[in-house]
Structure formats: C-alpha cells, structure tokens
GUPALO-250282 format. One record per atom (N, C-alpha, C): residue number from 0; residue in one letter; atom name; x, y, z. Coordinates in nm, 2 decimals. Atoms other than C-alpha are relative to their C-alpha. Layout:
[NUM,'A','CA',[X,Y,Z]]
...
This chain:
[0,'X','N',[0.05,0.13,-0.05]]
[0,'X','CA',[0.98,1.54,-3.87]]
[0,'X','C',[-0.13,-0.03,-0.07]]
[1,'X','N',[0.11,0.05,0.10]]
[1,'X','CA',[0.73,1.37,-4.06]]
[1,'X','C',[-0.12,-0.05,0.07]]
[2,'X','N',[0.12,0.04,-0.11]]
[2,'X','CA',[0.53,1.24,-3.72]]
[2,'X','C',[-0.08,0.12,0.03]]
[3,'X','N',[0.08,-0.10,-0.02]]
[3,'X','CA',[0.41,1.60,-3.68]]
[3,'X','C',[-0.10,0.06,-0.11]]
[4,'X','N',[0.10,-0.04,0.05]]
[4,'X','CA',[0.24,1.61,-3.98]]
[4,'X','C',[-0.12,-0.12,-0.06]]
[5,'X','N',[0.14,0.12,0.01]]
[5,'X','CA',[0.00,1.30,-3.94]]
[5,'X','C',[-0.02,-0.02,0.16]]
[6,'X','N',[0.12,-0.08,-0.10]]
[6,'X','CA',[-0.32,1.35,-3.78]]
[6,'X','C',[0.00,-0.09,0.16]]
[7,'X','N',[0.02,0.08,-0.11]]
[7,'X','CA',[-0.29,1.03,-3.57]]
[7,'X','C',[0.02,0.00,0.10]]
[8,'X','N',[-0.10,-0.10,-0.09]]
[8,'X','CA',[0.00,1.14,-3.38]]
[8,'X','C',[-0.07,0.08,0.11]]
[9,'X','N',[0.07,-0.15,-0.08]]
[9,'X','CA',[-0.17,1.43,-3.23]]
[9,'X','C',[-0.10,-0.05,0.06]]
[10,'X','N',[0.16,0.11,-0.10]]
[10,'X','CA',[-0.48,1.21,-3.12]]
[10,'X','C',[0.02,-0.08,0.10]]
[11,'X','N',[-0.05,0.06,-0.09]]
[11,'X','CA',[-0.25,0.99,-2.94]]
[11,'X','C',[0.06,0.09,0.12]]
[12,'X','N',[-0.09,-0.13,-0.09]]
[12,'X','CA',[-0.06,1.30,-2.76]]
[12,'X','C',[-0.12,0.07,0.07]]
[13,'X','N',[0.08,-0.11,-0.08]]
[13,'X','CA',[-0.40,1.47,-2.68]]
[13,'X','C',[-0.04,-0.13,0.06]]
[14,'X','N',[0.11,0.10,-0.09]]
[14,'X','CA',[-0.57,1.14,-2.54]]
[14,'X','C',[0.10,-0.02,0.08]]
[15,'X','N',[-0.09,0.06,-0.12]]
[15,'X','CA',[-0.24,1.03,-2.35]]
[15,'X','C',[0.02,0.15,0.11]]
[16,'X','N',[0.04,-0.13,-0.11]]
[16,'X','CA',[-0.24,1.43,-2.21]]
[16,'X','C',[-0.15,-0.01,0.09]]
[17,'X','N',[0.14,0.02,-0.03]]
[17,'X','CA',[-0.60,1.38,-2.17]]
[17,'X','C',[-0.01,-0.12,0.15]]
[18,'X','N',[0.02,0.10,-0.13]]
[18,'X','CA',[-0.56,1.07,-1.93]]
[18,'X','C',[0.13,0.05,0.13]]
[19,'X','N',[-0.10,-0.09,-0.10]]
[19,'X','CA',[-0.26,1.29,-1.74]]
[19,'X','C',[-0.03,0.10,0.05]]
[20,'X','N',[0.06,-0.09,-0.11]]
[20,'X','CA',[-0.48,1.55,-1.67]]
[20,'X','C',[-0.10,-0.05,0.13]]
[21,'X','N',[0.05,0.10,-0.12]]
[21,'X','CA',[-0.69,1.28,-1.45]]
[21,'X','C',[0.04,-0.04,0.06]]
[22,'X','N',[-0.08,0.09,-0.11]]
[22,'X','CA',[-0.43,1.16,-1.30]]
[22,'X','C',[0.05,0.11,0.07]]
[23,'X','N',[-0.06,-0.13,-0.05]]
[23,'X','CA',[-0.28,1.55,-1.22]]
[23,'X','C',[-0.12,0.09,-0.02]]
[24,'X','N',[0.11,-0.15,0.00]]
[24,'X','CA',[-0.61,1.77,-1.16]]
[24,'X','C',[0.04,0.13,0.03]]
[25,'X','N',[-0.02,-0.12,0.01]]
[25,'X','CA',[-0.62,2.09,-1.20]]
[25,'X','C',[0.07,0.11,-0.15]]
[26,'X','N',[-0.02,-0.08,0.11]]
[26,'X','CA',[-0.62,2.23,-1.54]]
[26,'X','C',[0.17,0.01,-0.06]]
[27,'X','N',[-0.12,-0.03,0.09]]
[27,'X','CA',[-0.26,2.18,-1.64]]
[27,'X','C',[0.04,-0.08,-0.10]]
[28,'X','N',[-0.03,0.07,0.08]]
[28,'X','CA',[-0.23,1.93,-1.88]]
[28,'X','C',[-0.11,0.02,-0.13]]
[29,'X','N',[0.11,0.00,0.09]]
[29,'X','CA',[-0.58,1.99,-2.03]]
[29,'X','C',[0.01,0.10,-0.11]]
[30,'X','N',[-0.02,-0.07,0.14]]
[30,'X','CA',[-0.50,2.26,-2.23]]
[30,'X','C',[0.09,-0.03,-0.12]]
[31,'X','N',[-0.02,0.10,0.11]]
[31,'X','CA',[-0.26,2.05,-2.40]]
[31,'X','C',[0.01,-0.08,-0.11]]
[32,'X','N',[0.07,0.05,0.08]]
[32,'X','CA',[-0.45,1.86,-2.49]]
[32,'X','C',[-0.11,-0.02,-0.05]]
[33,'X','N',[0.14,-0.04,0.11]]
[33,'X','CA',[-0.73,2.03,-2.63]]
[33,'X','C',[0.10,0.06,-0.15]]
[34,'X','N',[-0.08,-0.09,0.08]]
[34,'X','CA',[-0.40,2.20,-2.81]]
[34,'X','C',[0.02,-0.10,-0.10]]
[35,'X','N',[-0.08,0.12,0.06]]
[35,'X','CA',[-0.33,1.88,-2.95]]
[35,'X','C',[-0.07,-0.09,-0.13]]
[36,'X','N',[0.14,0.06,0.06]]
[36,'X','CA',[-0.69,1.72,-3.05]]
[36,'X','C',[0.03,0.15,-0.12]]
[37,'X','N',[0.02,-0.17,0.10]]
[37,'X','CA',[-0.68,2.14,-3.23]]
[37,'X','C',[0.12,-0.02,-0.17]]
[38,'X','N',[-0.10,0.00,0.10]]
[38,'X','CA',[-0.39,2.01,-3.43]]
[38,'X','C',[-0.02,-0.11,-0.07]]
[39,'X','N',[0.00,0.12,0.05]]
[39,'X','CA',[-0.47,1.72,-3.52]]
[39,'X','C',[-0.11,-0.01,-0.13]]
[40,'X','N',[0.10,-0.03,0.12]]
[40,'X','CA',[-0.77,1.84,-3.73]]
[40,'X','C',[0.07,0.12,-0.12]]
[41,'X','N',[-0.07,-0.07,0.05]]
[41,'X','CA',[-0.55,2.11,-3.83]]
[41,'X','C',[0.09,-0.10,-0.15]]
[42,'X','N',[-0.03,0.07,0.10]]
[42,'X','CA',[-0.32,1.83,-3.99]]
[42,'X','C',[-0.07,-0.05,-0.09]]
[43,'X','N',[0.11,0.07,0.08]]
[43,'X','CA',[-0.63,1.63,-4.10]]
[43,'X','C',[-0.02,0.01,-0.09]]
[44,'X','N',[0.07,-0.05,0.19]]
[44,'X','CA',[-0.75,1.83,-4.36]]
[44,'X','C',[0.11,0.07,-0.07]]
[45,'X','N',[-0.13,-0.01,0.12]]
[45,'X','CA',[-0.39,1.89,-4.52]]
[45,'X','C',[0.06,0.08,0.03]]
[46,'X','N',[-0.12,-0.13,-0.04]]
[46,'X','CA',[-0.18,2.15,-4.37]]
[46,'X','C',[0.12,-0.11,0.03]]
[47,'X','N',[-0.15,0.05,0.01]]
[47,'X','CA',[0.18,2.06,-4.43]]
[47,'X','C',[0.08,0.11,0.07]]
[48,'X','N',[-0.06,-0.10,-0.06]]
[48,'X','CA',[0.36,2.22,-4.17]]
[48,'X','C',[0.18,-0.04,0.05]]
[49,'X','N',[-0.17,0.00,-0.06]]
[49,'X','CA',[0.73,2.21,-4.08]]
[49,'X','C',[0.01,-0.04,0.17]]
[50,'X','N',[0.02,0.02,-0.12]]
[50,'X','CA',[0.84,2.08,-3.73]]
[50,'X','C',[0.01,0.12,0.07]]
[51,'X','N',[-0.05,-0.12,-0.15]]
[51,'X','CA',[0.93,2.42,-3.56]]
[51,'X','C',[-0.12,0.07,-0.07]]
[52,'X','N',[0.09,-0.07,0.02]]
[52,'X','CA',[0.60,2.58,-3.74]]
[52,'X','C',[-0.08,-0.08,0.08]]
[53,'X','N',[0.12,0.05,-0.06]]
[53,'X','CA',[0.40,2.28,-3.61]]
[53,'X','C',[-0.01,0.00,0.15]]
[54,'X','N',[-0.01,0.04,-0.21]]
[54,'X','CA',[0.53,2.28,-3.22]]
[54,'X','C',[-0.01,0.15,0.00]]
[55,'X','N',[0.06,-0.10,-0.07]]
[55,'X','CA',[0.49,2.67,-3.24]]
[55,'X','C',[-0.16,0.00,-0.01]]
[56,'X','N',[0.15,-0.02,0.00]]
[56,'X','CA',[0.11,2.64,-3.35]]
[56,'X','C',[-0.07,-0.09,0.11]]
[57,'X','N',[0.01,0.07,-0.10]]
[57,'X','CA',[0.11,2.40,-3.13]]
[57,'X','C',[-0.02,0.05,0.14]]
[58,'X','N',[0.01,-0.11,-0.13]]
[58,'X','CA',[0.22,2.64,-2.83]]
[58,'X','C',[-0.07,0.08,0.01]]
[59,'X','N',[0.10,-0.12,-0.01]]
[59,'X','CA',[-0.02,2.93,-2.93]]
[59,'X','C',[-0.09,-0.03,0.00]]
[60,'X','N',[0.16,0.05,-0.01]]
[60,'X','CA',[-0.31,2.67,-2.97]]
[60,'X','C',[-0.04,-0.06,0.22]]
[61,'X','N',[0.03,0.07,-0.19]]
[61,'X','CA',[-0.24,2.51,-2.57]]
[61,'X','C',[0.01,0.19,0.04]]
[62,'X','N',[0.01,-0.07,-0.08]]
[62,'X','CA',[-0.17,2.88,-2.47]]
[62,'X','C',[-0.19,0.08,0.02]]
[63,'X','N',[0.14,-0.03,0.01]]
[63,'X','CA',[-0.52,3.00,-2.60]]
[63,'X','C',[-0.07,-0.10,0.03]]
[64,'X','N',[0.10,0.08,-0.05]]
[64,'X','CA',[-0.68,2.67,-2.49]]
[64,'X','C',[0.00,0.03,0.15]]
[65,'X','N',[-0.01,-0.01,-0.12]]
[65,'X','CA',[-0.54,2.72,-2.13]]
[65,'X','C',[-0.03,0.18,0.07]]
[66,'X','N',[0.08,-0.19,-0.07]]
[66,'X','CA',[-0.67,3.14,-2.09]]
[66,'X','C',[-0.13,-0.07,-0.04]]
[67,'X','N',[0.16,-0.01,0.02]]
[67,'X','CA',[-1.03,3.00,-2.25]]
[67,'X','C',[-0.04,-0.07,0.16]]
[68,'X','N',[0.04,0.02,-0.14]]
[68,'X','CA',[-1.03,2.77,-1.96]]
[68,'X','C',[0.01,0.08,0.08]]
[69,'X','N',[0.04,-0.04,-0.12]]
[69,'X','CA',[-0.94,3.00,-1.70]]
[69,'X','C',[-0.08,0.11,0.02]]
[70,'X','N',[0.12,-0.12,-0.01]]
[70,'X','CA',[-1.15,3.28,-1.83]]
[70,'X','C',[-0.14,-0.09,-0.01]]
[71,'X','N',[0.11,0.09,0.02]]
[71,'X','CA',[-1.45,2.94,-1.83]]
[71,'X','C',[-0.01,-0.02,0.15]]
[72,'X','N',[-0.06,0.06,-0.14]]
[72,'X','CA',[-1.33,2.81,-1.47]]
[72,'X','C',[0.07,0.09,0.07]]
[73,'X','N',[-0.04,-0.12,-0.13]]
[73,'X','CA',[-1.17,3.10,-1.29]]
[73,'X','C',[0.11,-0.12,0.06]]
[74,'X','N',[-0.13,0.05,0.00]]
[74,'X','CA',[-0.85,3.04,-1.11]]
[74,'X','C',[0.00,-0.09,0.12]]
[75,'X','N',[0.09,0.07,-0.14]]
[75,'X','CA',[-1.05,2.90,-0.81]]
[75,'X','C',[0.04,0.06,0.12]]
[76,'X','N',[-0.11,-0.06,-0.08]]
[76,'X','CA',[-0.85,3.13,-0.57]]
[76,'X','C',[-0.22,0.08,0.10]]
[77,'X','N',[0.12,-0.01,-0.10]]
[77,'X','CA',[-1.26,3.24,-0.45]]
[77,'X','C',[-0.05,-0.11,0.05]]
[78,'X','N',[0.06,0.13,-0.11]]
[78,'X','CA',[-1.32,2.90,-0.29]]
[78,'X','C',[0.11,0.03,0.08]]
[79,'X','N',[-0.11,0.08,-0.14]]
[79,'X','CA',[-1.06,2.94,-0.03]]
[79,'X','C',[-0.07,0.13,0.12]]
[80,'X','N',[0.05,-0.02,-0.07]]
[80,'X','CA',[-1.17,3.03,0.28]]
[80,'X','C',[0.08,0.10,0.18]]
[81,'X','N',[-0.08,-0.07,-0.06]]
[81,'X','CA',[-0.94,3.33,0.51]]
[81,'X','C',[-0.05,-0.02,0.18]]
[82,'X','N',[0.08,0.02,-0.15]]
[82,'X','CA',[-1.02,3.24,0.92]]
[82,'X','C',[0.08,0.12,0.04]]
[83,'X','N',[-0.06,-0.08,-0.08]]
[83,'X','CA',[-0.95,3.59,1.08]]
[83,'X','C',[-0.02,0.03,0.14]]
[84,'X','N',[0.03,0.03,-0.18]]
[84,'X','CA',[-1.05,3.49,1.43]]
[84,'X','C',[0.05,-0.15,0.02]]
[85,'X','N',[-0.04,0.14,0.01]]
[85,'X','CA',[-0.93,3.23,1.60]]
[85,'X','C',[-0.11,-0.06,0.09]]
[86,'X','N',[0.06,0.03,-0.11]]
[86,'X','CA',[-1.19,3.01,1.75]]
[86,'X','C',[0.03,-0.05,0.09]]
[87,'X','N',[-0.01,0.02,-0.17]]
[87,'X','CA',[-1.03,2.94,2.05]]
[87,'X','C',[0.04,0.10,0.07]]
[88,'X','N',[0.01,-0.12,-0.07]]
[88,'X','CA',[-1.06,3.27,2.18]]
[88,'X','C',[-0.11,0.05,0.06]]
[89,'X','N',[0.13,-0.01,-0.05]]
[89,'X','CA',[-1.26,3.34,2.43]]
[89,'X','C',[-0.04,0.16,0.07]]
C-alpha cells in the first residue's frame, strides 16, 4: 500500500487517535497515537517500508508507547478506595 509510506497519513491517524483518546479517557487510544505521530517521522525522513513491515513497526511502536505510559502514569488501581466497615454499624 502506498498510503503507509507517506508521512501525512500517519499525522492524520495519530491526530484523529489523538482526538479519540479525549473522547475515550483512559490511556487507550493514546498510545496509538503517539505510535503513529513515531511513524510518521519514521516515514518522513525516507524509510521505505512494506505494508505488513509498516503495520508491524507500527504495533511494536504503540506497544512500547502504551508500557512507557503505564510505567509514567501507573495503572491507577492505587486511587481506589476498599470500605472494610460498614458505616452503618453501630
């Protein structure tokens, strides 16, 4: 496919991810498209990649975007708050 290897592409994929992770919080879109914006510079400066080489660099760039976040941001699982009494016990 010839869309995967211009840079534009990838700018529009990570900004339209980018406005989907605002609309869906919680870190799951965003690594996407940081994966995406990653590739797009990747194309930029001349890497001619194949479609099933560029959607795998693709996958290994969102999977390492999406562990940096959660080793950045944690999984949020310490904000929650366990009640082991009940306050209406008297």
């Amino acid at each position: 496919m010839e869309l995967l290897n211009t840079w534009w592409v990838w700018i529009v994929l990570g900004a339209g991810l980018a406005v989907l992770e605002v609309l869906v919080p919680g870190f799951i879109f965003l690594g996407f498209a940081i994966a995406a914006v990653v590739m797009a510079v990747i194309v930029g400066i001349g890497a001619q990649l194949g479609a099933a080489m560029a959607v795998l660099v693709f996958a290994i760039l969102a999977l390492l975007a999406w562990l940096g976040l959660r080793a950045k941001f944690g999984t949020g699982e310490k904000d929650v708050k366990v009640w082991r009494d009940d306050i209406n016990k008297n």
